[in-house]
ZAMILO-709184 format. One record per residue (C-alpha): chain; residue in three letters; x, y, z; residue number from 1. Coordinates in nm, 3 decimals, always signed. Each point is the difference from the previous one (the first is absolute). Layout:
   unit   code         u         v         w   pos
      A    ALA         X         Y         Z   NUM
...
END
This chain:
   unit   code         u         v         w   pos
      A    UNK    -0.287    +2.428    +5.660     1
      A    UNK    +0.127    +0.324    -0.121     2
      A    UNK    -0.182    +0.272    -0.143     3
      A    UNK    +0.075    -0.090    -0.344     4
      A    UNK    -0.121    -0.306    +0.028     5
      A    UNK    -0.311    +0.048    +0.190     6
      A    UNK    -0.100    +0.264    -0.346     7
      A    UNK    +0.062    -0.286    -0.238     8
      A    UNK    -0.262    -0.234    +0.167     9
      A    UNK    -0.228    +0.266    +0.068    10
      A    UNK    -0.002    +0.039    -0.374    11
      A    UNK    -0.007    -0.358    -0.077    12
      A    UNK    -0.286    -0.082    +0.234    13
      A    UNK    -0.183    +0.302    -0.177    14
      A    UNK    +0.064    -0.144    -0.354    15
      A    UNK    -0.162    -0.305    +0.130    16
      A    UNK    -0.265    +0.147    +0.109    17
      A    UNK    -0.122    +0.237    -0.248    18
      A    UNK    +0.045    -0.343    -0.254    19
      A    UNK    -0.222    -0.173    +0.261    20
      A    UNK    -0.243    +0.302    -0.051    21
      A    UNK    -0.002    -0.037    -0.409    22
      A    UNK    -0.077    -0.366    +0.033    23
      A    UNK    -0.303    +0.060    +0.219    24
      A    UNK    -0.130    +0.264    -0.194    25
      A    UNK    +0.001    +0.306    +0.238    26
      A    UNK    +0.205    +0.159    -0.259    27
      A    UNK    -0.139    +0.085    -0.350    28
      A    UNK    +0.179    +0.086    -0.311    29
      A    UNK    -0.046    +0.011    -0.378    30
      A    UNK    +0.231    -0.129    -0.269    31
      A    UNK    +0.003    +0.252    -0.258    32
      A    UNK    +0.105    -0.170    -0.327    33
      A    UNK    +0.182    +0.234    -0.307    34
      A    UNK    -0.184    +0.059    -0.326    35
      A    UNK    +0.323    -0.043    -0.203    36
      A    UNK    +0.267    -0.232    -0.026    37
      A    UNK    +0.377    +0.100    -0.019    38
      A    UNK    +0.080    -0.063    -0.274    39
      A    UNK    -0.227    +0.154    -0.271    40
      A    UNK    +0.009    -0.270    -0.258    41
      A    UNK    -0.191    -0.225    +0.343    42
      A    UNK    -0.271    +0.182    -0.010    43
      A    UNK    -0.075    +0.120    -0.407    44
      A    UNK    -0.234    -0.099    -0.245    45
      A    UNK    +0.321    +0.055    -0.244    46
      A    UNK    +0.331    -0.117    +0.080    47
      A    UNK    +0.262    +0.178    -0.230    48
      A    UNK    +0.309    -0.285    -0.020    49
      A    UNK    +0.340    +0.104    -0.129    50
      A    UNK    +0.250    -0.325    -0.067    51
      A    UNK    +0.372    +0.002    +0.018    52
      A    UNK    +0.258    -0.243    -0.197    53
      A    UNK    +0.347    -0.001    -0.027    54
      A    UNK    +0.289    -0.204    -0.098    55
      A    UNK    +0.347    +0.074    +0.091    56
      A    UNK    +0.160    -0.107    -0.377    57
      A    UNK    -0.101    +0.022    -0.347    58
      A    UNK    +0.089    -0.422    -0.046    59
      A    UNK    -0.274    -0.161    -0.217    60
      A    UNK    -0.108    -0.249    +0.307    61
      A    UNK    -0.016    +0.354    +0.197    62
      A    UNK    -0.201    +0.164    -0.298    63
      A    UNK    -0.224    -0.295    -0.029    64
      A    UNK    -0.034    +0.034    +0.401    65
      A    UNK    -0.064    +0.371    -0.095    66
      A    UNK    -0.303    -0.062    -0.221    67
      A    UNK    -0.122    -0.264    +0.226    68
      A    UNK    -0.020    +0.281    +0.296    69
      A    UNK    -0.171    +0.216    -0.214    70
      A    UNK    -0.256    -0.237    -0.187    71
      A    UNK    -0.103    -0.119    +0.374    72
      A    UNK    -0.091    +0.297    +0.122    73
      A    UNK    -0.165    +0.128    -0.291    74
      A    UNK    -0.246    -0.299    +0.024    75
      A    UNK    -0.033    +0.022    +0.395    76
      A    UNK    -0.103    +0.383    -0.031    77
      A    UNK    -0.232    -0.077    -0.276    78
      A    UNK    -0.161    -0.233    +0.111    79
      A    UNK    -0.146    +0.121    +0.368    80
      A    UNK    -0.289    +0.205    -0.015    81
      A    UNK    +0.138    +0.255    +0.277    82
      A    UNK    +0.294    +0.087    -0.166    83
      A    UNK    +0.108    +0.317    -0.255    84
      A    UNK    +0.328    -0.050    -0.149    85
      A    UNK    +0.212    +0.304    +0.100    86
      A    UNK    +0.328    -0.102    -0.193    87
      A    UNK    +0.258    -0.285    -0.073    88
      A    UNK    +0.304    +0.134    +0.188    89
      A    UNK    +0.306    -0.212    -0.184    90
      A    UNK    +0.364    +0.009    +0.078    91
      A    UNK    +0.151    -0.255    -0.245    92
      A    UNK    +0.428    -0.038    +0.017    93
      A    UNK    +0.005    +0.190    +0.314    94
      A    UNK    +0.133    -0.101    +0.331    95
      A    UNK    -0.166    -0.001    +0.318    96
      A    UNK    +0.263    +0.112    +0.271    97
      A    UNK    -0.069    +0.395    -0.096    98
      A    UNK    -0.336    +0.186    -0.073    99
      A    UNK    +0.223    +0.304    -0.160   100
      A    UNK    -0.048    -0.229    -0.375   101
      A    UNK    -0.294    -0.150    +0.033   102
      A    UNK    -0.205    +0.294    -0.208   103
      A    UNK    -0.343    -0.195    -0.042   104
      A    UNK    +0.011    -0.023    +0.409   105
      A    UNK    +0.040    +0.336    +0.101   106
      A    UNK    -0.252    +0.081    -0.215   107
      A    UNK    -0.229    -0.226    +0.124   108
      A    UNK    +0.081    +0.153    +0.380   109
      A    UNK    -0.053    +0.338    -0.159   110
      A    UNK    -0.329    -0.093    -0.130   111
      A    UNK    -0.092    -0.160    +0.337   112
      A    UNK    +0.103    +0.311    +0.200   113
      A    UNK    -0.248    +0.161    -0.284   114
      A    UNK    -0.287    -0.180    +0.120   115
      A    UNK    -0.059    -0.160    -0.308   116
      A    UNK    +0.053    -0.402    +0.174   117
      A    UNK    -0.165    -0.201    +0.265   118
      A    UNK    +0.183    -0.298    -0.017   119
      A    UNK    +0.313    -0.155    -0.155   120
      A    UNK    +0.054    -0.347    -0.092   121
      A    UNK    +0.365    -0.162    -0.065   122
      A    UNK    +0.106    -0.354    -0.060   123
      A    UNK    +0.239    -0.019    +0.318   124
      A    UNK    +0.220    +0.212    +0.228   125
      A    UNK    +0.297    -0.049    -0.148   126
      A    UNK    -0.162    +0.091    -0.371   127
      A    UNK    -0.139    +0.333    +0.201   128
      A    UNK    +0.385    +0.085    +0.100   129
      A    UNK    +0.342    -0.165    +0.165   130
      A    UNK    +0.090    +0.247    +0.246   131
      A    UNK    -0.166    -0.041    +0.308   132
      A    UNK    +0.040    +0.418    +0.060   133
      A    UNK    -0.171    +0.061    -0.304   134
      A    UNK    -0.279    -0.257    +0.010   135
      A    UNK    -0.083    +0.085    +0.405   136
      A    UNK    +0.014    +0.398    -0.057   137
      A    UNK    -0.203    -0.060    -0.339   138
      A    UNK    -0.262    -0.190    +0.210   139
      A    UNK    -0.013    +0.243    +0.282   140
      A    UNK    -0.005    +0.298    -0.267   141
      A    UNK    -0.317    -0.171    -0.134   142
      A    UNK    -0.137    -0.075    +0.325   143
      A    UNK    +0.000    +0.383    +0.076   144
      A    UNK    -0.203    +0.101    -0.239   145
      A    UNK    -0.321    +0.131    +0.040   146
      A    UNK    -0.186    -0.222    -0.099   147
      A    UNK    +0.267    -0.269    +0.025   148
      A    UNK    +0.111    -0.267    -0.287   149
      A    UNK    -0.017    -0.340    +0.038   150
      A    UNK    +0.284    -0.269    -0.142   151
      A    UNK    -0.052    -0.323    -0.048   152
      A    UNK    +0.216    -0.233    -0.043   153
      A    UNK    -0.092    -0.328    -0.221   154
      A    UNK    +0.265    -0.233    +0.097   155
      A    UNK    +0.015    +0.069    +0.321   156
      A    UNK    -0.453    +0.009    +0.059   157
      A    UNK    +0.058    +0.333    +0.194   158
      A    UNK    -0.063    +0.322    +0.005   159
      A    UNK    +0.082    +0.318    +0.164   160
      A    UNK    -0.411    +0.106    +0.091   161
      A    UNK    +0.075    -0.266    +0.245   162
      A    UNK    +0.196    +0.119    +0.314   163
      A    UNK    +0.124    -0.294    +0.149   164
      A    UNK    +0.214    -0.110    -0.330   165
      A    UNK    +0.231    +0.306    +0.069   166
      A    UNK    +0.248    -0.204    +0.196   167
      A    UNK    -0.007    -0.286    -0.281   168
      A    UNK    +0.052    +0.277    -0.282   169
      A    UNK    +0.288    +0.113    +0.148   170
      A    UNK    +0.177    -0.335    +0.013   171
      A    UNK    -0.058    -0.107    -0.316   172
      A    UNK    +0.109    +0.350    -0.168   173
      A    UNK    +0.325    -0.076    +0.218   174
      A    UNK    +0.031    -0.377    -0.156   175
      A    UNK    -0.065    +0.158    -0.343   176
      A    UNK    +0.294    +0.268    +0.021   177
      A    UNK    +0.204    -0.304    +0.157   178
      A    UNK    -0.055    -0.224    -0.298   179
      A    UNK    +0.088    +0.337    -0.246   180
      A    UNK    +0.355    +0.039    +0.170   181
      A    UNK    +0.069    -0.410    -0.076   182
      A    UNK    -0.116    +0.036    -0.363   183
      A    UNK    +0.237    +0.287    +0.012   184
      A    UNK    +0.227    -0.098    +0.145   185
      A    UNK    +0.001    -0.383    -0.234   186
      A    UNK    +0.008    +0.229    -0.316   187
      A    UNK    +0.301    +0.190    +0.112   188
      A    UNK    +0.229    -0.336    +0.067   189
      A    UNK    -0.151    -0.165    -0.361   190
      A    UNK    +0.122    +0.381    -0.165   191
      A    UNK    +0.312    +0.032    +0.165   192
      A    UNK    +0.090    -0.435    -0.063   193
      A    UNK    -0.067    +0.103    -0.352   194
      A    UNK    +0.221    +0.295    +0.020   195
      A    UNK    +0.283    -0.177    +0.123   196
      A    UNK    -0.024    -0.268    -0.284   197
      A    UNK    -0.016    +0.281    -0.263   198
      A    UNK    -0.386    -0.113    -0.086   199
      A    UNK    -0.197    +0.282    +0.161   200
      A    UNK    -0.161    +0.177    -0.315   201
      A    UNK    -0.017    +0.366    +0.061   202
      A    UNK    -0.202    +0.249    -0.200   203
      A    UNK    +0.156    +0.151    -0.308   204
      A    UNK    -0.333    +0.225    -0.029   205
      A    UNK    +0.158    +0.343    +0.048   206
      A    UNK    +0.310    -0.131    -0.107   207
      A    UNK    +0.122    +0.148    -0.285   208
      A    UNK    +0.154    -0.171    -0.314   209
      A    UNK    -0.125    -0.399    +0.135   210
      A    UNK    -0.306    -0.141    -0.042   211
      A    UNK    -0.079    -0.442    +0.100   212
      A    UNK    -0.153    -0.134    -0.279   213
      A    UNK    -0.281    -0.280    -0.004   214
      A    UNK    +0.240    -0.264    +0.229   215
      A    UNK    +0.068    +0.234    +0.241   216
      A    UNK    +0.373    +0.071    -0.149   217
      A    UNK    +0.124    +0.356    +0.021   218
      A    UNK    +0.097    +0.145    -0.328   219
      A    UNK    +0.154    +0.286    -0.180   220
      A    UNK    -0.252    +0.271    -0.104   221
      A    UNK    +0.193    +0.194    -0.283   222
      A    UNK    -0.161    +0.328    +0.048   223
      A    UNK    +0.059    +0.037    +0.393   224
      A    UNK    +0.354    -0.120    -0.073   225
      A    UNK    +0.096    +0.245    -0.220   226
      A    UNK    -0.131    +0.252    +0.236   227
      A    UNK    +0.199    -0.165    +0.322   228
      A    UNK    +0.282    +0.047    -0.268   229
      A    UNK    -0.046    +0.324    -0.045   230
      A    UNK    +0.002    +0.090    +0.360   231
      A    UNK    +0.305    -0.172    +0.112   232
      A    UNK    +0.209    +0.115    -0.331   233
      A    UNK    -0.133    +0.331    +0.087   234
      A    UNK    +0.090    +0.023    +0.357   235
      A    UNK    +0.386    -0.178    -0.086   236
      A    UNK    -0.005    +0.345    -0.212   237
      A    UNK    -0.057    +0.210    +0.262   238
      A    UNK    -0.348    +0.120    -0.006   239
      A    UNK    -0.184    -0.010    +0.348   240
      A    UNK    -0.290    -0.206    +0.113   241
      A    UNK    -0.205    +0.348    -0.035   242
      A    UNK    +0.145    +0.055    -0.408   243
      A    UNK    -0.120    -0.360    -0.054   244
      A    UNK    -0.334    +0.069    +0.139   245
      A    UNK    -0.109    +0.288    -0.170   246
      A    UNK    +0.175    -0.103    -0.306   247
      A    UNK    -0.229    -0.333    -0.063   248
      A    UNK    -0.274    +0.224    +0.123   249
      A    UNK    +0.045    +0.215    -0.274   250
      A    UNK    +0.025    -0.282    -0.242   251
      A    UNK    -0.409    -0.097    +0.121   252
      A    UNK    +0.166    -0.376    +0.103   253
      A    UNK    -0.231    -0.134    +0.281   254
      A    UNK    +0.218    -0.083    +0.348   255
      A    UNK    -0.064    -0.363    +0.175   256
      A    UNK    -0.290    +0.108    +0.138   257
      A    UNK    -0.144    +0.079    -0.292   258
      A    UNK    +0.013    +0.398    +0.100   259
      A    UNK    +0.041    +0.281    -0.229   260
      A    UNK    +0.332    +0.143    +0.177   261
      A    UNK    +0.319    -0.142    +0.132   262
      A    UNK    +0.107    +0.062    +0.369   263
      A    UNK    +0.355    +0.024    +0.049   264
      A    UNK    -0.060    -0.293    +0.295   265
      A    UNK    -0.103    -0.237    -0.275   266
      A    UNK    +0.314    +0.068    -0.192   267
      A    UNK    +0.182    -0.110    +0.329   268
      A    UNK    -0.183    -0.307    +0.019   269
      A    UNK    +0.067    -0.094    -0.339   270
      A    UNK    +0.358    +0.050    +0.030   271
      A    UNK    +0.024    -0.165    +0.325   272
      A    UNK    -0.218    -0.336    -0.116   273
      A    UNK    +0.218    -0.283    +0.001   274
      A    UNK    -0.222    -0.198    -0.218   275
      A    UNK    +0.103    +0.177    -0.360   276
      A    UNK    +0.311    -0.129    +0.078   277
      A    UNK    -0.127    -0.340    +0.029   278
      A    UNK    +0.017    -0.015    +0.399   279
      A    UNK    -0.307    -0.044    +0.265   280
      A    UNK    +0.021    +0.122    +0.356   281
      A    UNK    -0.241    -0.196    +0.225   282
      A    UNK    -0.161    +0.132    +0.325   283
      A    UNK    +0.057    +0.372    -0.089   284
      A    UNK    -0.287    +0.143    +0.222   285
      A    UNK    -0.192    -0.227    +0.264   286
      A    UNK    -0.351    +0.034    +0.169   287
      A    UNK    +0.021    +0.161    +0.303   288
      A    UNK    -0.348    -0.089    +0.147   289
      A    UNK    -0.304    -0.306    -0.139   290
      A    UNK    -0.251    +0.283    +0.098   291
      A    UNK    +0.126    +0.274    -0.187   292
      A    UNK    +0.261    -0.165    -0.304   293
      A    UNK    +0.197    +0.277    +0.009   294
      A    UNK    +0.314    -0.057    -0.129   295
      A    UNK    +0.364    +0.138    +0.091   296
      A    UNK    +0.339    +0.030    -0.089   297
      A    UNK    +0.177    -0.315    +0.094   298
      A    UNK    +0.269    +0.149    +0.170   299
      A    UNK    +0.182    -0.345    +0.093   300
      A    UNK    -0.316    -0.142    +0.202   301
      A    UNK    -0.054    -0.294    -0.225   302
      A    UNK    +0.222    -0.194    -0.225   303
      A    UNK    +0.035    +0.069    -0.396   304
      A    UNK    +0.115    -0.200    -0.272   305
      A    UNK    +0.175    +0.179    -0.288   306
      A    UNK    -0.020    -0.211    -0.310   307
      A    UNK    +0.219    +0.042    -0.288   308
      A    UNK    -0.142    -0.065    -0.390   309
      A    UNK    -0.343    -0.122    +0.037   310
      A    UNK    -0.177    +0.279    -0.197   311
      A    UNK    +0.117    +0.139    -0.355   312
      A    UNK    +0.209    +0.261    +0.039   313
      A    UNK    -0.075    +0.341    -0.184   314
      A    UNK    +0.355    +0.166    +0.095   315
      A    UNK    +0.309    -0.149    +0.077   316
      A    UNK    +0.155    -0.061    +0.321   317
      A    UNK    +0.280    +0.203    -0.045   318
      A    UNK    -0.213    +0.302    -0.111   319
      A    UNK    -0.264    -0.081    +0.290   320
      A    UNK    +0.300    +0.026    +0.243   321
      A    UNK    +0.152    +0.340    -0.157   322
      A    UNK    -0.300    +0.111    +0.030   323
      A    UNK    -0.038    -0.082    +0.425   324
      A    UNK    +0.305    +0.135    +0.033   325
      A    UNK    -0.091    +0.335    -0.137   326
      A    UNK    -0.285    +0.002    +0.210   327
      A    UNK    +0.169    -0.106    +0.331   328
      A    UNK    +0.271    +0.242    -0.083   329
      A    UNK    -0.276    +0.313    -0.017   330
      A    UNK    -0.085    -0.076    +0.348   331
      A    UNK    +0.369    +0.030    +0.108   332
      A    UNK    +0.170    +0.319    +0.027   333
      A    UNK    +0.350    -0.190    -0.056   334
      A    UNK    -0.070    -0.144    -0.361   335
      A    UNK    -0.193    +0.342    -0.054   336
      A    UNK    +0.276    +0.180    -0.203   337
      A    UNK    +0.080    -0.294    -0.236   338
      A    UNK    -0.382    -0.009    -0.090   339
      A    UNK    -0.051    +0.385    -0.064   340
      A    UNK    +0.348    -0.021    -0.207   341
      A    UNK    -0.212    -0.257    -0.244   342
      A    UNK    -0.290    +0.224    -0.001   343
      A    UNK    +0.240    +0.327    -0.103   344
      A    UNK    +0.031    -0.213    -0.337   345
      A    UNK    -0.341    -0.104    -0.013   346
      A    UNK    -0.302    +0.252    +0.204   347
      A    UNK    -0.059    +0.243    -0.280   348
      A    UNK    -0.354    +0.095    -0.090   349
      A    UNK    -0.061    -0.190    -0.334   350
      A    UNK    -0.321    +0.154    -0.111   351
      A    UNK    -0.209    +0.328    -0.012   352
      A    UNK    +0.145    +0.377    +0.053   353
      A    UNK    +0.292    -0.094    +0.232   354
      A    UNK    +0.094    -0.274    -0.273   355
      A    UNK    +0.398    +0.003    +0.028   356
      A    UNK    +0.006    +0.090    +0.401   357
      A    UNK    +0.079    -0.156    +0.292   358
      A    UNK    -0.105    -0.060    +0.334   359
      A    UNK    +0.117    +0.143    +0.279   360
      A    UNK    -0.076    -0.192    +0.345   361
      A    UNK    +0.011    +0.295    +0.283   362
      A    UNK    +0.113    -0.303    +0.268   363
      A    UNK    +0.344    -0.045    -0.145   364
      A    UNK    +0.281    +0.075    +0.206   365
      A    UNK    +0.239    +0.323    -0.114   366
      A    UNK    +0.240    -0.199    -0.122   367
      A    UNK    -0.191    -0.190    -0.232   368
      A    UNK    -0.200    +0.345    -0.123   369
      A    UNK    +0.331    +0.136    -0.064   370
      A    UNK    +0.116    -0.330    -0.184   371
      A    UNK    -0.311    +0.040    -0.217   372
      A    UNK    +0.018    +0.365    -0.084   373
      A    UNK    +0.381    -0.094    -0.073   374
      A    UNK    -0.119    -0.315    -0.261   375
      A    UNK    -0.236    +0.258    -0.191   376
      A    UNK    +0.222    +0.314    -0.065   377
      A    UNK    +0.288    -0.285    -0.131   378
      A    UNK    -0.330    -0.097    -0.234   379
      A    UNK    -0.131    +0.342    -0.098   380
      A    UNK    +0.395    +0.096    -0.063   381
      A    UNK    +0.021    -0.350    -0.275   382
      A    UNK    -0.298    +0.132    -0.177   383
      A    UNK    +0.142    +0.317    -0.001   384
      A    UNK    +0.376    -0.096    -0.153   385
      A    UNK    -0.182    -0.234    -0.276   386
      A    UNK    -0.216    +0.241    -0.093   387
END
């Protein structure tokens, strides 16, 4: 036997022996039990309860499922004895997979890092969150605290005071962000088989110069179209996405958003929408991530569907397409001259002190200064001879 051996039995026969010691009573000791529990709410008079609720969309069946959540706990609160109602905490039409929306929760954790809750109570796991980061860091943020929160979990009949219910938490937060990615993941294919049979019904909110009436049909709003008008007769005429901007600020009209002033980006947008010229494009952005719904570009990573003539058209095609041309030849140096040639004819100052002037863009090339300065003397020199 080697000497590593022979010090592992030596220990085990003294383990044995000092065991056979406690059982005959040669060795006395005295169990010492605590005077508080954990978790504070365990050992109160006064338990104060905090409930959270939550539904992902604002669907009547989800509203009704809304008010249900909210009703319940209500009457569970009021009607214990030990509990004080801290608060309702009530994300309604928000989803799950991120905390970064969900206002009503964070400032329930606030209030719990506060000290002002001993316990929270929540329908299920997947109603408390769908991300199995957030809900396990939530949980273990709680946990910390001195004195620690409790969550129970109705569904489920568990609760984090208990210790041993760790490892089931955990799997069920991972089945609940498991079943968020397949609902996600089913909406996406029913919103992009709609897109590619020209159904899908996309918002016309910020849209200006449409509206869908009672059916759900988009129509003509006579106001905004007069205004898209404007725009694209305005920018065919030479003024720049900046002139247009500050112009219908000036004039006190409200932009898409309902804002006081124009951005010159929104101009762009305007000009670039396909829809005033009756035309949808499907599948412009995509979500990048379930968890976050982020969306991006869609840089030829999924498949679009252009459709031609299924909304009313406020400008027409040919106008629409003068109009992308322009803007596609701004971005290229080699259509640059022809477009500054227009705007000699067309980028003078039309109102206030420099009324009559024109611009001068310090970019252009020498040649095309000199062909401008050349233009206006031949101009000045006609008024001159007539008068």
């Amino acid at each position: 036997m080697t000497v590593k051996e022979s010090t592992k039995e030596a220990e085990r026969q003294q383990i044995h022996e000092t065991i056979e010691k406690n059982r005959r009573g040669e060795r006395k000791v005295k169990v010492i039990m605590p005077d508080k529990k954990l978790y504070a709410y365990q050992d109160s008079k006064r338990i104060r309860v905090a409930a959270y609720c939550r539904v992902s969309t604002a669907e009547e069946a989800q509203m009704n499922s809304f008010e249900m959540q909210v009703q319940h706990f209500e009457q569970v609160i009021s009607q214990n004895p030990l509990y004080d109602k801290v608060d309702i905490y009530a994300d309604e039409g928000i989803s799950g997979t991120s905390i970064d929306k969900r206002k009503e929760f964070q400032r329930m954790i606030a209030d719990c890092k506060a000290g002002k809750i001993d316990l929270i109570l929540t329908k299920s796991i997947s109603r408390f969150g769908r991300n199995i980061v957030d809900i396990l860091s939530t949980l273990k943020l709680l946990d910390e605290l001195r004195p620690p929160v409790a969550v129970t979990f109705e569904s489920e009949s568990i609760s984090t005071a208990d210790g041993k219910n760790k490892l089931v938490i955990s799997i069920l937060s991972a089945l609940a962000e498991l079943e968020s990615q397949q609902k996600s993941e089913a909406i996406k294919q029913g919103i992009r088989y709609r897109m590619q049979e020209g159904l899908y019904k996309f918002s016309v909110r910020n849209i200006i110069g449409y509206y869908r009436d009672y059916s759900g049909q988009i129509k003509i709003e006579p106001a905004g179209a007069e205004i898209v008008k404007f725009i694209y007769g305005s920018f065919l005429d030479g003024d720049s996405c900046k002139e247009i901007a500050q112009r219908l600020t000036d004039e006190g009209v409200s932009s898409p958003m309902g804002l006081d002033r124009w951005h010159p980006g929104t101009i762009k947008s305007i000009l670039r929408n396909e829809k005033y010229c009756g035309n949808v494009l499907y599948q412009k952005t995509y979500s990048k991530s379930y968890l976050t719904h982020k969306t991006a570009k869609n840089n030829s990573i999924l498949p679009q569907w252009f459709w031609e003539g299924i909304v009313p058209a406020i400008i027409p095609v040919d106008e629409w397409q003068r109009v992308q041309e322009a803007l596609g030849a701004g971005r290229r140096g080699k259509k640059k001259a022809e477009i500054i040639r227009k705007r000699f004819e067309f980028a003078r100052v039309k109102a206030g002190v420099l009324r009559g002037f024109y611009y001068f863009d310090p970019d252009w090339p020498k040649d095309e200064r000199e062909q401008f300065f050349t233009l206006m003397d031949a101009t000045l020199n006609s008024i001159k001879e007539e008068d």
